[in-house]
C-alpha positions, 0 to 999 in steps of 0.5 A: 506553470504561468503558460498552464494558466494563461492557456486555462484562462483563454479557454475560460476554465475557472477551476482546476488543479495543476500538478507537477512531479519532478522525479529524480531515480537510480536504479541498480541491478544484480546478478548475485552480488555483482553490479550487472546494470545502474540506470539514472532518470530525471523525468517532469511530467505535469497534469491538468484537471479541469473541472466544468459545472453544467445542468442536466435536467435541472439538476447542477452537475460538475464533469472533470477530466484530466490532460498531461502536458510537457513542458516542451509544449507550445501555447497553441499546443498546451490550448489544444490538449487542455482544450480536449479535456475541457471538452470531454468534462461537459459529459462526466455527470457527477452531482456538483460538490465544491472543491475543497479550499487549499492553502498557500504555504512554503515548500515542505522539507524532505520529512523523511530519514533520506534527506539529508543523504543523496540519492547515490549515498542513500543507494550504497547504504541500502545495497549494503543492506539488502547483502548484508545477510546473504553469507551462506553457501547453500542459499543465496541472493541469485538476482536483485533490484534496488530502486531509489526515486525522490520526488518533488510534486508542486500543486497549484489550484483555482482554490487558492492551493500553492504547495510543494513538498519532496519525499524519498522512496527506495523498494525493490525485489530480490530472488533467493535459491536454494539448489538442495535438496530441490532447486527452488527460487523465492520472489521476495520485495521490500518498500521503505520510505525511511532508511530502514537498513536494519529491518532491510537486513532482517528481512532478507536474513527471513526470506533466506531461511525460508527459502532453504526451508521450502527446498525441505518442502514436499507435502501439501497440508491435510485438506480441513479446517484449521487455525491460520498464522499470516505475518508480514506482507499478508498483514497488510493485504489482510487489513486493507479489508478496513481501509477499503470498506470505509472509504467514502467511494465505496460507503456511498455507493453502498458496497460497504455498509460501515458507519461512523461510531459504529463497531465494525468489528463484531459484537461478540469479540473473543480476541484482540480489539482491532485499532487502526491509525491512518498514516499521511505519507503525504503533507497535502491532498491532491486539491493542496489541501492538509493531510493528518494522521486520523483513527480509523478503529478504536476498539473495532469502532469506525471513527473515520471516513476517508475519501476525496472532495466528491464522495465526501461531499454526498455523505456529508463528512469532511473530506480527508483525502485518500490514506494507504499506510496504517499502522497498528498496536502490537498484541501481547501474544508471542509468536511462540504462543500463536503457533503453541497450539495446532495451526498452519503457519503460512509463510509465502503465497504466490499470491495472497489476496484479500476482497474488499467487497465480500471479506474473503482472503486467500491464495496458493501456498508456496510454504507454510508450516505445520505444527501438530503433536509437538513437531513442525513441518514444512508444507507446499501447495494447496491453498487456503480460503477464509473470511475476515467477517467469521475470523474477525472476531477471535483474531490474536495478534502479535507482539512483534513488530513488523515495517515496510513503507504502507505497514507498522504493526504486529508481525502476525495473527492468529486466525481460528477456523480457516478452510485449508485445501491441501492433500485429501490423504489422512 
């Protein structure tokens, strides 16, 4: 770190952001419940942005650019390529903004449920797990991968910024087969930054039956229009739509039209008002600056614009840093209520997506159920397509709760009127 600075103070760069992740991982891969591979890694990788102000056309600009350093690297090897990115910054012209102040505070402790545990110790209790549920004879677990990394960033900035901290992760993806009455593969992943074992368990006991219930499947559902039941991974791929448009990048560039105190949600809401917390996985931005908790929607009222130091700036709201996980309120309909009456319940896409920019969602259906006059039926293939700006306003959630490391909230909703392509046969 000393030899970064001295390197940045010969160059004459007076603002920057020094970032060093130290990332210790243990991977392990399976082939049915036995250890086929386990691979360690210690890696350090070190960043430099630097951050260079200039005048174009009488108008104060501040270009930044970014180098990676090693820390094998000589003096005269560190000037070179921090000089390069000190070079490439006079031609990024951003309007000038300050960089936001940092702060100077001891290193945090681990906050999550995997400190106190190694890495080795926090493996054995999630392949544990991640098996735990796999006990029948006619599906089962073919193949998995379990990733576990915990990762100890140091930044240290112009601004005064000199903080550190360490945080835990374990993800992974695992394949179920069922070989009857079709032979069919399920890809499932799984994310946690806290010891989740039990919610592990569950939710490969889910991807199990599911997977025996897709070998059931061989119809596509009726093309239409019809009520759509999401769960699980799709709930936050769904709500991301949120997240997305009211981040300061996308407000200023005025590709979302969200603003502060206003109901983005909809005026005429026949179903559950949408509340969003925003959740700081981190303790600091990436300029050292404190992370929170904030409120995203309260009632489908935006009360947060969230974004880097840039984006902020132009709009003339407090810079946040950027936020991925959220959580929730549960709702107060049972999943038996969501599918009571005629819907599609659609378990698995091969891929489901939704667009920040025109609020449309949807993918290929790899299983879903049917349920109409009384009974429940197994469909694969086709497709749905709908939009989160007509079905925002009469959506029903949950009361079950679902987690993964991005997502605390209801399991599933209940969205009216979505487009179904599927079988044209009556």
């Amino acid at each position: 770190m000393e030899r970064i600075i001295s390197a940045l103070r010969a160059l004459g760069v007076e603002q920057y952001v020094i970032t060093e992740k130290h990332t210790d991982s243990l991977e392990s891969f399976y082939v049915r419940k036995d250890l086929d591979l386990t691979r360690r890694a210690d890696t350090t990788v070190q960043t430099v942005q630097v951050f260079r102000p200039f005048e174009k056309d009488g108008v104060k600009m501040l270009g930044d650019s970014e180098a990676t350093v090693r820390p094998g690297m000589s003096d005269e090897e560190l000037r070179q390529v921090i000089g390069r990115a000190w070079y490439a910054a006079q031609f990024v012209a951003n309007p000038w903004y300050p960089l936001p102040e940092g702060v100077r505070e001891p290193e945090k402790a681990e906050r999550s449920g995997f400190g106190e545990t190694s890495l080795a110790e926090g493996m054995k209790t999630m392949t544990a797990a991640l098996f735990a549920a796999d006990t029948a004879e006619d599906v089962f677990l073919n193949s998995a991968e379990i990733f576990m990394r915990r990762t100890h960033t140091h930044i240290v900035t112009s601004q005064g910024a000199d903080v550190g901290w360490e945080r835990t992760d374990v993800w992974g993806e695992y394949v179920c087969q069922c070989p009857a009455p079709q032979d069919v593969e399920t890809y499932h992943q799984f994310n946690y930054r806290q010891p989740e074992a039990g919610e592990l368990t569950a939710a490969v006991a889910h991807a199990l039956d599911m997977t025996r219930a897709r070998a059931r499947a061989d119809a596509a559902p009726k093309t239409g229009t019809c009520a759509l039941v999401l769960d699980r991974e799709q709930m936050r791929e769904l709500l991301s739509y949120y997240v997305d448009r009211a981040g300061s990048g996308m407000i200023y560039q005025k590709y979302s039209p969200f603003r502060l105190g206003e109901n983005v949600q909809g005026e005429d809401i026949t179903g559950d008002k949408l509340t969003i917390h925003l959740k700081a996985t981190e303790p600091y931005t990436g300029f050292g600056a404190p992370m929170a908790d904030r409120h995203l929607l309260e009632d489908g009222v935006l009360r947060t614009i969230h974004g880097g130091a840039r984006f902020a700036h132009y709009l003339g709201v407090e810079p946040t840093g950027s936020y991925r996980a959220i959580s929730v309120p549960v709702g107060t309909a049972p999943m038996e209520t969501l599918t009571a009456s005629p819907c599609l319940h659609v378990a698995a896409f091969s891929d489901f997506q939704m667009h920040p920019l025109t609020g449309h969602f949807g993918g290929e259906i790899r299983l879903g159920f049917l349920y109409e006059n009384g009974t429940v039926t197994p469909v694969t293939g086709g497709s749905v397509n709908g939009s989160i700006l007509q079905g925002q306003s009469h959506m029903t959630f949950s009361r079950e709760r679902w987690r993964s490391a991005d997502y605390d909230g209801p399991l599933a909703v209940r969205i009216e009127g979505v487009q179904v392509a599927g079988s044209s046969e009556a």
